[in-house]
Kinemage of the C-alpha trace (Angstrom):
@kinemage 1
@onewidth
@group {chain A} dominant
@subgroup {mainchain}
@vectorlist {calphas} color= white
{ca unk a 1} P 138.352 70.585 105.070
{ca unk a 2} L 140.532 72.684 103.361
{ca unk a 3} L 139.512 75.858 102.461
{ca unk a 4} L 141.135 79.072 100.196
{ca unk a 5} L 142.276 80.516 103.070
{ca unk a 6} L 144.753 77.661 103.797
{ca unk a 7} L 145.776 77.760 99.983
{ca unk a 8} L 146.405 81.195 100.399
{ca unk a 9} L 148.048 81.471 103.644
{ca unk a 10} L 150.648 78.923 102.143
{ca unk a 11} L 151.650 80.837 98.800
{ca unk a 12} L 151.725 83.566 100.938
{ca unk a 13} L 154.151 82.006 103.086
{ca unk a 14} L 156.471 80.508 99.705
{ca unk a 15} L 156.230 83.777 98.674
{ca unk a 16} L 157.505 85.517 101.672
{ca unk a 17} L 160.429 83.097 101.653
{ca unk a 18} L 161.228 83.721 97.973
{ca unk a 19} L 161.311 87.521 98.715
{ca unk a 20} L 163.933 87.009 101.582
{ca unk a 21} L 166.099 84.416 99.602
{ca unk a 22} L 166.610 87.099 97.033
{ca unk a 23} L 167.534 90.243 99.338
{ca unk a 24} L 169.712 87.679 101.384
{ca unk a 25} L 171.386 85.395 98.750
{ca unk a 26} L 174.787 86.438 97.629
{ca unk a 27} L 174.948 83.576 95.013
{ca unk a 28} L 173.232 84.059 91.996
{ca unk a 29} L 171.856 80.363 91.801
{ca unk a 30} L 170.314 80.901 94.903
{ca unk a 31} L 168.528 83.920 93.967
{ca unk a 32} L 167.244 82.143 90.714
{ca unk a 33} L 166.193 79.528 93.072
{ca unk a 34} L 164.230 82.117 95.256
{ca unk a 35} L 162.201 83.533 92.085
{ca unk a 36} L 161.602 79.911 91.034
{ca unk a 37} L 159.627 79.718 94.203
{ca unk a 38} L 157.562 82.855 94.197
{ca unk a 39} L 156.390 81.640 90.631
{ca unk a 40} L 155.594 78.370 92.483
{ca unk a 41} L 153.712 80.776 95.249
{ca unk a 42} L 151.964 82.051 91.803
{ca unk a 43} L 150.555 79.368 90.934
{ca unk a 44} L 148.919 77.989 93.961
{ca unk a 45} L 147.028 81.086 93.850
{ca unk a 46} L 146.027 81.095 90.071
{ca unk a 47} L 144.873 76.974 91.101
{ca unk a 48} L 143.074 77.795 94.272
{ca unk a 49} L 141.214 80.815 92.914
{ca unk a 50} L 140.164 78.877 89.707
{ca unk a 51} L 139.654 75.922 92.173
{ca unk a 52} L 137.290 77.943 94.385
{ca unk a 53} L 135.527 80.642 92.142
{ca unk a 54} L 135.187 78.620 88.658
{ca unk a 55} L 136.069 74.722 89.346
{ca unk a 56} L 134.165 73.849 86.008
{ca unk a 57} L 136.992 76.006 84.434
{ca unk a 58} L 140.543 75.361 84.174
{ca unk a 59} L 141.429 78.825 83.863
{ca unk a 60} L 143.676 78.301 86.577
{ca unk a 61} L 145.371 75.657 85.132
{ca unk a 62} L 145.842 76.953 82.066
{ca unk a 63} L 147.736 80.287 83.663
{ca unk a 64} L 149.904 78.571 85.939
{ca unk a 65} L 150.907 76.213 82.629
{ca unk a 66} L 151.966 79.230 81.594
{ca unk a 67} L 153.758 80.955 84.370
{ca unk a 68} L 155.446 77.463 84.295
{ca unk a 69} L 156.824 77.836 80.825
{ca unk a 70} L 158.061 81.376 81.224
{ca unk a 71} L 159.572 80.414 84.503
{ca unk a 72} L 161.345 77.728 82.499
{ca unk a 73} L 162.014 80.409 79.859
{ca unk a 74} L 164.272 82.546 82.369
{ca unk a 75} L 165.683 79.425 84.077
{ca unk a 76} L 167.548 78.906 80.975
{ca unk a 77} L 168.555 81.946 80.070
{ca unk a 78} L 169.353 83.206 83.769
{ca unk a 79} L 171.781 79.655 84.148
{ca unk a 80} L 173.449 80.376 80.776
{ca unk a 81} L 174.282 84.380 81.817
{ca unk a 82} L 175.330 82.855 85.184
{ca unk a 83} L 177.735 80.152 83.121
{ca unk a 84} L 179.331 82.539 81.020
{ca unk a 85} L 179.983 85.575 84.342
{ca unk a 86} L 181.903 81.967 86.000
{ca unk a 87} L 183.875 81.498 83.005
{ca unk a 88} L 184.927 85.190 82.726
{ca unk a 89} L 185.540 85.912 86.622
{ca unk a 90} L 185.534 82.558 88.595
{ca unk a 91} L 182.882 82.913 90.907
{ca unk a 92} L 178.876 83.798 90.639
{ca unk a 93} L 178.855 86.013 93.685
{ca unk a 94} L 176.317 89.114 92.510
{ca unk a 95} L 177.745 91.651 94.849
{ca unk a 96} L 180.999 91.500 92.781
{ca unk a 97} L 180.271 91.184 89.588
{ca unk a 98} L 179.818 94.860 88.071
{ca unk a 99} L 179.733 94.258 84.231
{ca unk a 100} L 176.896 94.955 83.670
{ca unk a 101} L 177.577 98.999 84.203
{ca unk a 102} L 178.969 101.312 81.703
């Protein structure tokens, strides 16, 4: 039987992997990739909770449809900043890229 603890002991875990993708990526596609997965670490919570407290409700659901669409949201705009920083200094590596500062 699989209980909430298991649910949240694995977003916990996706989570803690996200976290150290993004302080040890160099590559900004990677850290994108990192975030992607702590939203995914999101919504296993928001499902298992709504699962577990309320499972006549899709409360649950219904958040992690949204954390889906504003994940999707940054995806695009994150990839597009990420295109146009390539086409200005060949390469995506964040701990060169300064242009951002005044």
């Amino acid at each position: 039987m699989i209980t909430l603890n298991h649910y949240l002991a694995l977003s916990a875990i996706l989570f803690c992997v996200g976290i150290y993708g993004i302080f040890t990526r160099r590559n900004a596609i990677g850290i994108l990739m990192s975030i992607e997965l702590m939203f995914n670490a999101a919504n296993i919570n928001f499902i298992a909770f709504s699962k577990f407290i309320t499972p006549t409700l899709l409360t649950g659901q219904v958040f992690a449809v949204f954390v889906i669409t504003i994940a999707a949201a940054e995806a695009t705009v994150a990839l597009a900043i990420v295109i146009l920083i390539y086409r200005h200094h060949k390469e995506i590596n964040v701990d060169k890229i300064n242009i951002m500062k005044w």
